[in-house]
C-alpha positions as CSV (number, residue, x, y, z in Angstrom):
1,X,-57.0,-1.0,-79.0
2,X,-54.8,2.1,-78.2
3,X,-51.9,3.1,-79.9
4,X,-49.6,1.5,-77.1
5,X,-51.2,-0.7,-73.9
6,X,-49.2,-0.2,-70.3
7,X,-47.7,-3.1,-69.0
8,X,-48.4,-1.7,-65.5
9,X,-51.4,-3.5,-63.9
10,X,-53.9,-1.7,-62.2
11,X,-53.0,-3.1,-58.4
12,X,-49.5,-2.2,-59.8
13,X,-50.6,1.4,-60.5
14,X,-53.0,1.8,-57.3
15,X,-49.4,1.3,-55.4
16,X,-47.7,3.8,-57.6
17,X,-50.7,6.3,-56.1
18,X,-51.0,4.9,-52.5
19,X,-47.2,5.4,-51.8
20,X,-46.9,8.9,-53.4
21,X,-50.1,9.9,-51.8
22,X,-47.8,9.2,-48.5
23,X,-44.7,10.6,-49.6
24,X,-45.0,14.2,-48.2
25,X,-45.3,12.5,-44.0
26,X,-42.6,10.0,-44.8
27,X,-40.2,12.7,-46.7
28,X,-40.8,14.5,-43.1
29,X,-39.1,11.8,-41.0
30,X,-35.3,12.4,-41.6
31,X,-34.5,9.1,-38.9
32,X,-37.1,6.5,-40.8
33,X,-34.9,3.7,-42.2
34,X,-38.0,2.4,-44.6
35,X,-38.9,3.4,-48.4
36,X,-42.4,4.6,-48.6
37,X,-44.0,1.3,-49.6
38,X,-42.6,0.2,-46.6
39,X,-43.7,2.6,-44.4
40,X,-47.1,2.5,-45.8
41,X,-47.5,-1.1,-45.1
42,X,-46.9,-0.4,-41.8
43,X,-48.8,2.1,-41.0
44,X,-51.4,0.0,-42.2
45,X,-50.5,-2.6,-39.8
46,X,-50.3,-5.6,-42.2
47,X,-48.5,-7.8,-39.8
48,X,-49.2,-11.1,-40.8
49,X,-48.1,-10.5,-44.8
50,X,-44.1,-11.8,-45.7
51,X,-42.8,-9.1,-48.0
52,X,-39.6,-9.4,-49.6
53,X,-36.9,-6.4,-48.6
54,X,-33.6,-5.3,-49.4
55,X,-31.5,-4.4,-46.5
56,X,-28.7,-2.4,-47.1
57,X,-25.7,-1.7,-44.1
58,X,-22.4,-0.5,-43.1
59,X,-19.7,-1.3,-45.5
60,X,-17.7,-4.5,-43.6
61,X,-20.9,-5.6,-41.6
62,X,-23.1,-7.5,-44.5
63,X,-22.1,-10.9,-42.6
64,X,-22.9,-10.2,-39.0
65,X,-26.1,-9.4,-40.2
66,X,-26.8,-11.9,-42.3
67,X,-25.9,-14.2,-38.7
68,X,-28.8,-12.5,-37.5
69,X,-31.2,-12.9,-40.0
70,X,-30.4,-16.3,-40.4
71,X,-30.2,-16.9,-36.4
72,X,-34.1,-15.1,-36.7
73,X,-34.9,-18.1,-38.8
74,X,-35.7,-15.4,-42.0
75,X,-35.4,-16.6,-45.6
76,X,-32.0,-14.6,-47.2
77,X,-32.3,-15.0,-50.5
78,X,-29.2,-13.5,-51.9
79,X,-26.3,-11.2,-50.4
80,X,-25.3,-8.0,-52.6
81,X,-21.9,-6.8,-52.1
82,X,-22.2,-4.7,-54.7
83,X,-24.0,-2.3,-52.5
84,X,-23.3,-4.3,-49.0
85,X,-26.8,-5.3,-48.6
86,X,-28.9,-8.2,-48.3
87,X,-32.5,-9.4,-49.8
88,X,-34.2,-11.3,-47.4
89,X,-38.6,-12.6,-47.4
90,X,-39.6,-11.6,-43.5
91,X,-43.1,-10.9,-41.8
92,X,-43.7,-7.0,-42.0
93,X,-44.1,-7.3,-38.0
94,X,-40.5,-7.9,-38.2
95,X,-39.1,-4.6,-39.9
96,X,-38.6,-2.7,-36.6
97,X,-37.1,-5.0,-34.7
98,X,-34.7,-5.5,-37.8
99,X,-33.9,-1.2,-38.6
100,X,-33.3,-1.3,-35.0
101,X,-29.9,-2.9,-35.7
102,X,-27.3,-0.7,-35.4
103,X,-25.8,-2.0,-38.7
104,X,-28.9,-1.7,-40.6
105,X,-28.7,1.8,-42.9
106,X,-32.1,0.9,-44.4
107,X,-34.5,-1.2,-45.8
108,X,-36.4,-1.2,-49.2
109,X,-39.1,-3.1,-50.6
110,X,-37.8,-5.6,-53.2
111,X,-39.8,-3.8,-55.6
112,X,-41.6,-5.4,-58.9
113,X,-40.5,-4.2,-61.7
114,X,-42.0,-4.3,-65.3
115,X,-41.2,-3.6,-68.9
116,X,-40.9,0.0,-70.2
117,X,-42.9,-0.7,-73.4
118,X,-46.1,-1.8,-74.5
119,X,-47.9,-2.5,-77.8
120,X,-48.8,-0.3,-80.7
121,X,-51.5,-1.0,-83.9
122,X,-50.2,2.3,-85.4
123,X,-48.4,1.5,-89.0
124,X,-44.4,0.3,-88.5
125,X,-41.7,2.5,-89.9
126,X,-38.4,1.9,-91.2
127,X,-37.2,5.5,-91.0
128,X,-35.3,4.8,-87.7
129,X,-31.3,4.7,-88.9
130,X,-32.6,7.9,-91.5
131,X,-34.0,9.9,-88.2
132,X,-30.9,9.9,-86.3
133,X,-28.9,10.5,-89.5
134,X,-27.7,7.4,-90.0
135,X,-26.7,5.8,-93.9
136,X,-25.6,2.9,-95.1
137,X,-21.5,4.5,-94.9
138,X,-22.2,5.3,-90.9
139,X,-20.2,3.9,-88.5
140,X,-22.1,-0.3,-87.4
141,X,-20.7,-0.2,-83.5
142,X,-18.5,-3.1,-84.7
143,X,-16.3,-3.8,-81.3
144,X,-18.6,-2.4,-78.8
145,X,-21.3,-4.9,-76.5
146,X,-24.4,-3.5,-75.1
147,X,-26.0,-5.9,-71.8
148,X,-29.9,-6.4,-72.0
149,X,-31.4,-6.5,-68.5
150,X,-34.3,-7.6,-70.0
151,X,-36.7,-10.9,-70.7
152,X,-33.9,-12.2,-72.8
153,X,-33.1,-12.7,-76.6
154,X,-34.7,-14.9,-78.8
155,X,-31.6,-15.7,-81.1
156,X,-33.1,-13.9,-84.7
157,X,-30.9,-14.4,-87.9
158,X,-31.3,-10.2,-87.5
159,X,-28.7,-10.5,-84.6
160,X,-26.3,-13.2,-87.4
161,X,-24.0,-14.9,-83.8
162,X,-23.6,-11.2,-82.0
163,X,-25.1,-12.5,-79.0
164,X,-22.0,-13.1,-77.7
165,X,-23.1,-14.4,-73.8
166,X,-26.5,-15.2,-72.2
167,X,-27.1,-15.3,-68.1
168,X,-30.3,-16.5,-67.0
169,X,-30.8,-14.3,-63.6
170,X,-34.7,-16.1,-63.3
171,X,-33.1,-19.3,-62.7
172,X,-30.6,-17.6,-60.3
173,X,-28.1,-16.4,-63.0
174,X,-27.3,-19.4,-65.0
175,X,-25.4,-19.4,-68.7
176,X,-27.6,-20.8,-71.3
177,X,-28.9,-20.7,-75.0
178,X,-30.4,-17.1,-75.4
179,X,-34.4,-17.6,-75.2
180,X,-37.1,-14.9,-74.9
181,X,-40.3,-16.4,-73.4
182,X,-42.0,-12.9,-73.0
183,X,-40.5,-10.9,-76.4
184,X,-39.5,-7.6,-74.9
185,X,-36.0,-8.0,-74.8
186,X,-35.9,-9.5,-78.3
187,X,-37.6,-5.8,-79.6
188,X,-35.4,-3.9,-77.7
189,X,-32.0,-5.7,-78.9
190,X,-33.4,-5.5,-82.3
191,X,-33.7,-1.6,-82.4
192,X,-30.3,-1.9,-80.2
193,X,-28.2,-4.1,-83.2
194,X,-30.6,-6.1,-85.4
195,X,-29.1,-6.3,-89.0
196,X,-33.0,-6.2,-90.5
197,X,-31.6,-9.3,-92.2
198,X,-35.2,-11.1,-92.6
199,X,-36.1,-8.0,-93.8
200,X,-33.6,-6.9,-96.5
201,X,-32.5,-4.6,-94.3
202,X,-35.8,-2.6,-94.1
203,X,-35.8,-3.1,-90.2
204,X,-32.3,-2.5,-89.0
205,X,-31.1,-1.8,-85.8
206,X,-29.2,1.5,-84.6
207,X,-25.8,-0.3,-84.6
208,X,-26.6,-3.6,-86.6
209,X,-22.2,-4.3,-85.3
210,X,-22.9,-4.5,-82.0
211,X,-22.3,-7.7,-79.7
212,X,-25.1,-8.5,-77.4
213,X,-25.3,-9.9,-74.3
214,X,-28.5,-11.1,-72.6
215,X,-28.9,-10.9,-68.7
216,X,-32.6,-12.7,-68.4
217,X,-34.4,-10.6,-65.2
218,X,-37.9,-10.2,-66.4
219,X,-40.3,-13.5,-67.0
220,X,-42.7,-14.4,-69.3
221,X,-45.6,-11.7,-68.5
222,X,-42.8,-9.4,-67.8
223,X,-42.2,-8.6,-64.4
224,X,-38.9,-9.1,-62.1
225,X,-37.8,-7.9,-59.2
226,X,-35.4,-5.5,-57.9
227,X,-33.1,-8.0,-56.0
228,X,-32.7,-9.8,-59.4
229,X,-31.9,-7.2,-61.4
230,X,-29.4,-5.9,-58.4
231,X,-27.4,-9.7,-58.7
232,X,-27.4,-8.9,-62.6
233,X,-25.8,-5.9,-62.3
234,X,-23.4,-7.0,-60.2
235,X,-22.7,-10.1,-62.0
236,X,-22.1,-7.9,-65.4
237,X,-19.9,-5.0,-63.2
238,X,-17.6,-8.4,-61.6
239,X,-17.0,-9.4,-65.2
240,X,-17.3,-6.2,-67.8
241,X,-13.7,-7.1,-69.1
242,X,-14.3,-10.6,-69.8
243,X,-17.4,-10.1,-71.1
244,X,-16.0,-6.5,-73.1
245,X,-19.6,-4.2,-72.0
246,X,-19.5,-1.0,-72.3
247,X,-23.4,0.0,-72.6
248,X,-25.7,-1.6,-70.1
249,X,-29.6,-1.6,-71.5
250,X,-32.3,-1.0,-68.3
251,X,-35.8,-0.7,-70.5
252,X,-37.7,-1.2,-67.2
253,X,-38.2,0.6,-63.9
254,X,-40.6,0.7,-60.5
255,X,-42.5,3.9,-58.8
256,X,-40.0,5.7,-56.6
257,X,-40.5,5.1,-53.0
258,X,-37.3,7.1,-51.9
259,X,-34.3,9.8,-52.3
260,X,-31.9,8.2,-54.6
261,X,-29.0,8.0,-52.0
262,X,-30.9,4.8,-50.4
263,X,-32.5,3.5,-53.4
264,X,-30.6,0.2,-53.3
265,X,-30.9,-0.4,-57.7
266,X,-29.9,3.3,-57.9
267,X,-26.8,2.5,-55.7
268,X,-26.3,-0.5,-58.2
269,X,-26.8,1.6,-61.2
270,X,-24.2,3.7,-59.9
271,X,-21.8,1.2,-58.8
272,X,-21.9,0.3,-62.7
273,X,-21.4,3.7,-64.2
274,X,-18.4,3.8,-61.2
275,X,-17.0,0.6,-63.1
276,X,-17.0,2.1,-66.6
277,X,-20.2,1.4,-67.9
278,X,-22.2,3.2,-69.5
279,X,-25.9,2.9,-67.9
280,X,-28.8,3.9,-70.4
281,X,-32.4,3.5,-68.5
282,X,-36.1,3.8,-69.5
283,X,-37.6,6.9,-68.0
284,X,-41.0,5.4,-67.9
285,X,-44.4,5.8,-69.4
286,X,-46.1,7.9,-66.6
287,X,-46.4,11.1,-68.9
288,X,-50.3,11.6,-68.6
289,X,-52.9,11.0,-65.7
290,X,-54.6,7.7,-66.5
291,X,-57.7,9.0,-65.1
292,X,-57.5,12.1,-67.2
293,X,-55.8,11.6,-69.7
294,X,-53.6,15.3,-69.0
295,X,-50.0,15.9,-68.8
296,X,-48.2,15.7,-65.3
297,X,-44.9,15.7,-64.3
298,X,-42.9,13.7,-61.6
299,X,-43.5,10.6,-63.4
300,X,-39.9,9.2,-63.7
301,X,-39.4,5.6,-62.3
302,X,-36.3,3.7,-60.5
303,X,-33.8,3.6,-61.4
304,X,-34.4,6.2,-64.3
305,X,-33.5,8.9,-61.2
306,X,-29.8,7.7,-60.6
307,X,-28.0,10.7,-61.5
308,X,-25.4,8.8,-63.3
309,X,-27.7,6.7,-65.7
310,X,-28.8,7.9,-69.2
311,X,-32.5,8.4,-68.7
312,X,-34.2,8.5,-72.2
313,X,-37.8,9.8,-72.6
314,X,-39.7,8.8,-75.8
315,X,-40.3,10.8,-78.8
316,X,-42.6,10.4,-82.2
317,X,-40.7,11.2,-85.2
318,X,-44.2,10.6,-87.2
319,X,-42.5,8.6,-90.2
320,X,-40.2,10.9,-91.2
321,X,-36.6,11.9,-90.9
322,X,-36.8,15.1,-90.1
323,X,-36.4,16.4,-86.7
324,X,-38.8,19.7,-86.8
325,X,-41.8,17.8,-86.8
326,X,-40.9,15.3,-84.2
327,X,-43.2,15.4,-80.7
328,X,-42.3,14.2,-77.6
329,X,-44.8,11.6,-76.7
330,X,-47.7,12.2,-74.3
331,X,-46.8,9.3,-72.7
332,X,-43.5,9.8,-72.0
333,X,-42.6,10.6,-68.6
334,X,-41.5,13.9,-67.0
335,X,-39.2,15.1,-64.6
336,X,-38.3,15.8,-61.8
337,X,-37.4,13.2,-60.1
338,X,-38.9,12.2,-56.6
339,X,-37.5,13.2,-53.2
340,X,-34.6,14.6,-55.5
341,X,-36.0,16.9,-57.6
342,X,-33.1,15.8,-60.2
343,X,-33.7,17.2,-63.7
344,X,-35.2,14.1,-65.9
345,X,-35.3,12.4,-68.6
346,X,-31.9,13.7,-69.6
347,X,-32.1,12.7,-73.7
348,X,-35.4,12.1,-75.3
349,X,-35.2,9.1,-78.6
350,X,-37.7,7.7,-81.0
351,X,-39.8,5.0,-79.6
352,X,-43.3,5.5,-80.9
353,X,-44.2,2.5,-83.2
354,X,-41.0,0.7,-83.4
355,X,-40.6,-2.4,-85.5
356,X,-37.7,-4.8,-84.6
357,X,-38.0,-8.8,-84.3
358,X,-40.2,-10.5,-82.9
359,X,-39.7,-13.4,-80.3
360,X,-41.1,-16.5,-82.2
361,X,-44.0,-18.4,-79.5
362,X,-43.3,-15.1,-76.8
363,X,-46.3,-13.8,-74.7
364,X,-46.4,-10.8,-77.0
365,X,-46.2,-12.4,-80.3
366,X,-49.2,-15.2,-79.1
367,X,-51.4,-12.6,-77.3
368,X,-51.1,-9.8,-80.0
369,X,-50.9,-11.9,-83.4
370,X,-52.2,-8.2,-84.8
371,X,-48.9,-6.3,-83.8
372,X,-46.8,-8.9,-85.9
373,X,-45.1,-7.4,-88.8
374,X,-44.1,-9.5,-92.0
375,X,-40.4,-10.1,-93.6
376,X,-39.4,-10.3,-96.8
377,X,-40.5,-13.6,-97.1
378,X,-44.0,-13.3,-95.8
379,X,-43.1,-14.7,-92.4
380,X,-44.6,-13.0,-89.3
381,X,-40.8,-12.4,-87.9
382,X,-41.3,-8.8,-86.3
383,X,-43.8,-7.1,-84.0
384,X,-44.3,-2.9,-83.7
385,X,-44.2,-2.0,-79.9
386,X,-44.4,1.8,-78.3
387,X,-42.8,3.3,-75.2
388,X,-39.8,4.8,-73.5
389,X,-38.1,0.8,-73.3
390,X,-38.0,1.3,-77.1
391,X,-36.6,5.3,-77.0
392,X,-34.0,3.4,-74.2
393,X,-32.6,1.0,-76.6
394,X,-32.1,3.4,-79.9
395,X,-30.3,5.6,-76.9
396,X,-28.3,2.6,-76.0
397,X,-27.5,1.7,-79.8
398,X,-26.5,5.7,-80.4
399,X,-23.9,5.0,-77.0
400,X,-22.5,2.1,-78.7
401,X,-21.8,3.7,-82.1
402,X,-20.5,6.5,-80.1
403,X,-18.0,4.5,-78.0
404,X,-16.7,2.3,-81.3
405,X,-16.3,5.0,-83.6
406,X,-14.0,6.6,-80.8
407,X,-12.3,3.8,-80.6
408,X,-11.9,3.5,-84.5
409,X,-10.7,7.0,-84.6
410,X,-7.2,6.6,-83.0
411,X,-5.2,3.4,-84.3
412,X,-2.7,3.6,-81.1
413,X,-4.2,2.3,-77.6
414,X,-5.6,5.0,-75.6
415,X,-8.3,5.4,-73.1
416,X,-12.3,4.7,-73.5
417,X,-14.3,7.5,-73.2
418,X,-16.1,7.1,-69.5
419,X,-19.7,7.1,-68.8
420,X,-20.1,10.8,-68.0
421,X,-18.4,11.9,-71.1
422,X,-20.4,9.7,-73.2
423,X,-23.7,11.3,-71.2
424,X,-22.6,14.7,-71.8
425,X,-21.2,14.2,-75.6
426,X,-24.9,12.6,-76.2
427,X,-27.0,15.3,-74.6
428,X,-24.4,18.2,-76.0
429,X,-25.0,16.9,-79.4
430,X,-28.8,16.4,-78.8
431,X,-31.3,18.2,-81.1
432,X,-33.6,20.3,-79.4
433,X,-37.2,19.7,-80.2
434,X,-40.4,22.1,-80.6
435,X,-44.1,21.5,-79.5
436,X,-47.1,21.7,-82.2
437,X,-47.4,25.2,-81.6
438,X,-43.2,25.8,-82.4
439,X,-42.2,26.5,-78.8
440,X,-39.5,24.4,-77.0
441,X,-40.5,21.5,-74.8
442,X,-39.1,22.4,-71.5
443,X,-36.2,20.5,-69.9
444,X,-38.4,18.0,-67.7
445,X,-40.0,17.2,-71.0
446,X,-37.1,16.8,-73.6
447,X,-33.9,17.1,-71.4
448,X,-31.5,18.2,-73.5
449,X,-33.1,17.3,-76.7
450,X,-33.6,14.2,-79.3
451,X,-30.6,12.1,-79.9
452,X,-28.1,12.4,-82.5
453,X,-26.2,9.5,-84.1
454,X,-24.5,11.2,-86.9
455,X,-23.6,14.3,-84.5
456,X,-22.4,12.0,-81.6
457,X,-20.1,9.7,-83.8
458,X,-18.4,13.3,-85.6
459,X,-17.6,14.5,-82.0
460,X,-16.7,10.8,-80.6
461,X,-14.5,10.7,-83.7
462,X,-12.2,13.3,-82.7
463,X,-11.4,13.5,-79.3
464,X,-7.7,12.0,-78.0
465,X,-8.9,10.8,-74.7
466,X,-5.0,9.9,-74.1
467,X,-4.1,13.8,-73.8
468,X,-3.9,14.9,-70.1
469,X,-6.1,16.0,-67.4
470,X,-7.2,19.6,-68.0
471,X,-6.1,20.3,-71.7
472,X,-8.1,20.4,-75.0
473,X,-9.0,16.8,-76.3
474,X,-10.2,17.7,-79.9
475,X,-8.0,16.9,-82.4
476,X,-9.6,19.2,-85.0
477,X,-12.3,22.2,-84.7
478,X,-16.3,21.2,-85.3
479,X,-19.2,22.7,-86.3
480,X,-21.9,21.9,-83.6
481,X,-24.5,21.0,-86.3
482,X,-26.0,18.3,-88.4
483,X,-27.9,17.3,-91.2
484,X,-30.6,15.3,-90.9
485,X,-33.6,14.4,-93.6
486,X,-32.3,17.2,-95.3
487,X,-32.9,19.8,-92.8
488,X,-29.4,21.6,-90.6
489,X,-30.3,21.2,-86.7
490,X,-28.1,22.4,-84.8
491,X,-27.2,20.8,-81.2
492,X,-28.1,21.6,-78.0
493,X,-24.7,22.9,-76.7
494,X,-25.3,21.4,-73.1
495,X,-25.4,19.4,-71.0
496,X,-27.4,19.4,-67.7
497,X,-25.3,18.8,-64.3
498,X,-26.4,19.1,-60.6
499,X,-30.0,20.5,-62.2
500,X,-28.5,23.4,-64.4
501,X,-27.7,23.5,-68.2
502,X,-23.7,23.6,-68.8
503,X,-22.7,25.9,-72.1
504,X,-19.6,26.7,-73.2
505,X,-16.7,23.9,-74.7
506,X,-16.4,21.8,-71.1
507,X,-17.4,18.8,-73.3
508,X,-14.2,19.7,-75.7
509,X,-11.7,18.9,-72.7
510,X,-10.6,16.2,-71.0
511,X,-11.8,17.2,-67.4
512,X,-11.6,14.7,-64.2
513,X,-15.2,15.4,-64.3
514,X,-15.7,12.9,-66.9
515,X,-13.5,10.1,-64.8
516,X,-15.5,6.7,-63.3
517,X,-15.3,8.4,-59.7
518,X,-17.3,11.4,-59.8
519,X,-20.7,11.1,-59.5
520,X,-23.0,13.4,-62.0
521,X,-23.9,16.3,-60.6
522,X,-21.2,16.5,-58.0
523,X,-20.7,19.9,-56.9
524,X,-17.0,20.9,-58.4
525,X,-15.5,23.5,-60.5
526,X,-15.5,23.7,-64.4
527,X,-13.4,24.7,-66.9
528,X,-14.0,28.6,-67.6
529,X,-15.1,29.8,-64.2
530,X,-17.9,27.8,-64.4
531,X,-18.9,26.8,-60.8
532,X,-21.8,24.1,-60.4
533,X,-23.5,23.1,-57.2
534,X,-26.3,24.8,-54.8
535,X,-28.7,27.4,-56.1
536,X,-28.0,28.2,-59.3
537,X,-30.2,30.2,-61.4
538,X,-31.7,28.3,-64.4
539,X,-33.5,30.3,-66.8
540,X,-35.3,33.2,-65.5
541,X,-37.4,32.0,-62.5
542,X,-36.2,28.1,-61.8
543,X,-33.8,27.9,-58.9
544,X,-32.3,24.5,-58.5
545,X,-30.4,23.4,-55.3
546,X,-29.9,21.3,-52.4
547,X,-32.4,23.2,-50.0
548,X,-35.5,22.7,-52.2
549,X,-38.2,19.7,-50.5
550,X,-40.1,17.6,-53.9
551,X,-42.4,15.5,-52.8
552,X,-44.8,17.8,-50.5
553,X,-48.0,19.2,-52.5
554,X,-47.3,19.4,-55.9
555,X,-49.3,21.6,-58.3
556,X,-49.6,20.9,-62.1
557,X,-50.9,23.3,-64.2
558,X,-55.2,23.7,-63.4
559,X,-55.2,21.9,-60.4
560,X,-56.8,18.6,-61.4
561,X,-56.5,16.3,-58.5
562,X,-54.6,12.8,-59.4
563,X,-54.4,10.9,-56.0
564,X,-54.1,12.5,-52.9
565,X,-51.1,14.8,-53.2
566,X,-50.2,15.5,-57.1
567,X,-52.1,18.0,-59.3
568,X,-52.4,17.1,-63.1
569,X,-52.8,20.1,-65.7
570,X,-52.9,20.3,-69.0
571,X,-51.6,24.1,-69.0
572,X,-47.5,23.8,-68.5
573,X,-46.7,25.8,-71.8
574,X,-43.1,27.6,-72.4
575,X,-43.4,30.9,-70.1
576,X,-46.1,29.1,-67.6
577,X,-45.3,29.7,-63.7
578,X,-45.5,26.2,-61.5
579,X,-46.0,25.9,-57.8
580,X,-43.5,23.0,-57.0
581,X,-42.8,21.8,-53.0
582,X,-42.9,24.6,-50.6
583,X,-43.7,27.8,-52.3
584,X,-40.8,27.4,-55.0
585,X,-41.7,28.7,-58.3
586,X,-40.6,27.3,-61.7
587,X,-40.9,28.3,-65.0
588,X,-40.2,27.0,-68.0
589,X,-36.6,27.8,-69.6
């Protein structure tokens, strides 16, 4: 078996191609109200199939037409007011008649969505916490909570009572005793806050404090649906006091049938990051041409292209805590985003060969006895898995220990650090990472580098978010540089907003930019004359702005033809010229 197994199926993947293959005519037609999956089915003409859709509409009108579909005799399966749309099964011969409402703003295929992670027979590691400079004195992430949207949590002595809630959203979003029937979710909220108790430690999580709560949306082979995860997320943004969450966990995603600004789970991403949460998503394993076997890029899934989320690609740190020989994984997805052309992933993390806990009688743990990974005790009690759902929840852990040891800094009450700030603290602090041959990774690749725990908790730790709007929120100066396995990296020094790389000390103020309202990437002005918005120059030859069309004939390095519209390559090196949309040329920064 390979090093990792994809958890996509192949009908699952022949969609993925059909729909981009028909991107570039359905991109064309400003007026349609359908995603491309949509479309595609009816064009097509698949009349006699149900599908299940999500329709969205006009703010205030959500109940007159739910009258209608109800009156139409369709099955509604759940209303949304979270993003003031509907999910509803109908015949596909019905989708005119319905985007004919006047009400109706559009209507998306209630996607499936699986697990970001797969399997791996390469030897397990316990050089995680050493990798992001983490030691035993670090900060735990005591008095943060970070939500799983996940297959649940099978309830470990590695997580010692921290699973503090558990909402079964299979079963229609039901409290119960944390279970995992699958094992995904259990992996992931071991790398997230597993103590490595079974194992004397040996397997600890990134912020082994942390409260966890589980929000069940995938089943036992791993697969949900977009409508569940959207009541999830609005179940967990109703009740984020109550139930304290400040990091929400997304190691999933679906192929990207359109622009973000109707993607109905990008709109509930957002709605969560509006609410204060901080939203850390998988950006998918779609690094390499399945047929091929070479690199491409475009490859991020929903909702990893909300602009607001966290979108974490996956890295190898080959067994060692050193950063200089760490790789970003072949598998890993690339950006840009599609339709939006959004720069993507925007932090890579470690997610090759992982080792957490296992989920005791799961799907994984029965169907792969050979991925199981022994205790201290001989027991079979963890399992080594591989992908970006595994780089998501390290990010996740690094956001929590972030968040708390802000928190811990300042003993009198004063604001939390909001979800953009906590984006741009953990890309400014990022490490940026070298290919085989010692050149940079470009930003699609790495965004703005590898994580950094021990960097992200010294800046967290001295910033007054209490000061006002518009003045210096460091208490004390800091050198932008850690040490890590021995070796000084420094960081990254930006951050990436609206498509362009921000330098300069933006992240050392306390800007409205970082408030729940704005939106990143919004088009405002910075700090030291520092304008973002439309066509700004990045790099030498990239130009990044609102009047640039992704989506439309796509070239990738040598021209190797994946599908019907996107080229594969295995050429894009630092320096390398690409032919992107209509005739816009990129290189790499």
């Amino acid at each position: 078996m390979r090093d990792r197994f994809r958890l996509i199926t192949p009908i699952f993947f022949a969609l993925l191609l059909t729909i981009h293959a028909a991107a570039p005519a359905i991109a064309q037609d400003q007026h349609s109200k359908f995603d491309a999956a949509l479309e595609t089915a009816l064009q097509n003409r698949i009349d006699a199939r149900r599908v299940g859709v999500i329709v969205r509409v006009q703010p205030g009108h959500r109940t007159l037409v739910r009258q209608q579909l109800d009156a139409d005799g369709f099955a509604v399966k759940a209303e949304h007011r979270l993003i003031d749309a509907i999910s509803v099964d109908l015949p596909i011969n019905a989708l005119v008649g319905i985007a004919s409402h006047s009400d109706v703003l559009s209507i998306s295929i209630d996607s499936v969505l699986v697990a970001a992670g797969g399997a791996s027979v390469s030897s397990n590691t316990s050089i995680l916490r050493e990798t992001l400079g983490l030691t035993a004195k670090s900060p735990r992430g005591s008095g943060a909570a970070v939500a799983l949207f996940d297959s649940g949590i099978y309830p470990s002595p590695d997580f010692q009572g921290r699973i503090t809630g558990f909402y079964d959203f299979t079963r229609g979003g039901i409290a119960s005793a944390p279970y995992d029937d699958y094992g995904h979710g259990t992996h992931v909220a071991g790398l997230i806050g597993g103590t490595g108790k079974l194992s004397n430690g040996m397997y600890q999580g990134v912020a082994p404090g942390v409260n966890l709560i589980g929000f069940k949306v995938l089943d036992s082979s791993g697969t949900g649906t977009v409508s569940t995860v959207i009541s999830a997320l609005e179940f967990a943004t109703a009740h984020k006091s109550e139930l304290g969450i400040d990091v929400i966990n997304l190691s999933l995603g679906h192929p990207i049938f359109e622009p973000a600004s109707t993607d109905p789970l990008v709109a509930a991403v957002e709605r969560a990051v509006r609410a204060g949460i901080v939203v850390v998503v998988a950006a998918g394993n779609y690094g390499t041409s399945p047929a091929t076997g070479l690199p491409g890029y475009g490859g991020i899934l929903s909702p990893g292209n909300a602009p607001s989320a966290v979108t974490v690609g996956s890295t190898d740190h080959r067994k060692t805590a050193i950063r200089s020989d760490d790789r970003v994984d072949a598998y890993s997805s690339r950006g840009p985003s599609w339709y939006d052309g959004f720069a993507k992933p925007d932090v890579v993390a470690p997610g090759r060969s992982m080792t957490a806990p296992a989920a005791q009688g799961s799907t994984l743990a029965t169907d792969h006895p050979e991925l199981l990974v022994a205790d201290a005790s001989g027991s079979l009690s963890y399992i080594t898995l591989s992908g970006t759902s595994m780089a998501t929840a390290v990010t996740s852990g690094v956001a929590a220990l972030l968040i708390a040891a802000n928190r811990a800094a300042i003993q009198t009450s004063h604001p939390s650090l909001m979800p953009n700030a906590v984006k741009a603290m953990l890309q400014y602090t990022a490490v940026t990472l070298t290919d085989a041959s010692g050149l940079p990774y470009d930003r699609l690749v790495q965004g703005a580098g590898s994580v950094n725990a021990d960097g992200a908790i010294d800046l967290a730790s001295i910033i007054d978010t209490s000061v006002p709007v518009g003045t210096w929120w460091l208490m004390k100066g800091i050198q932008p540089q850690s040490t890590i396995g021995g070796e000084k990296d420094d960081w990254s020094q930006e951050f990436i907003w609206n498509n362009t790389p921000g330098y300069g000390y933006a992240v050392y103020r306390n800007l409205s930019t970082w408030g729940a309202s704005v939106t990143w990437g919004d088009n405002i002005l910075w700090g030291d004359t520092i304008v973002w918005g439309e066509n700004i120059l990045w790099g030498d030859n990239i130009l990044w702005g609102e009047n640039i069309l992704w989506g439309d004939n796509i070239v990738w390095g040598e021209n190797i033809l994946w599908g019907d519209n996107i080229l594969w390559g295995d050429s894009f090196t630092a320096g390398n010229n690409i032919l992107w949309g209509d005739n816009i040329l990129w290189a790499s920064p």
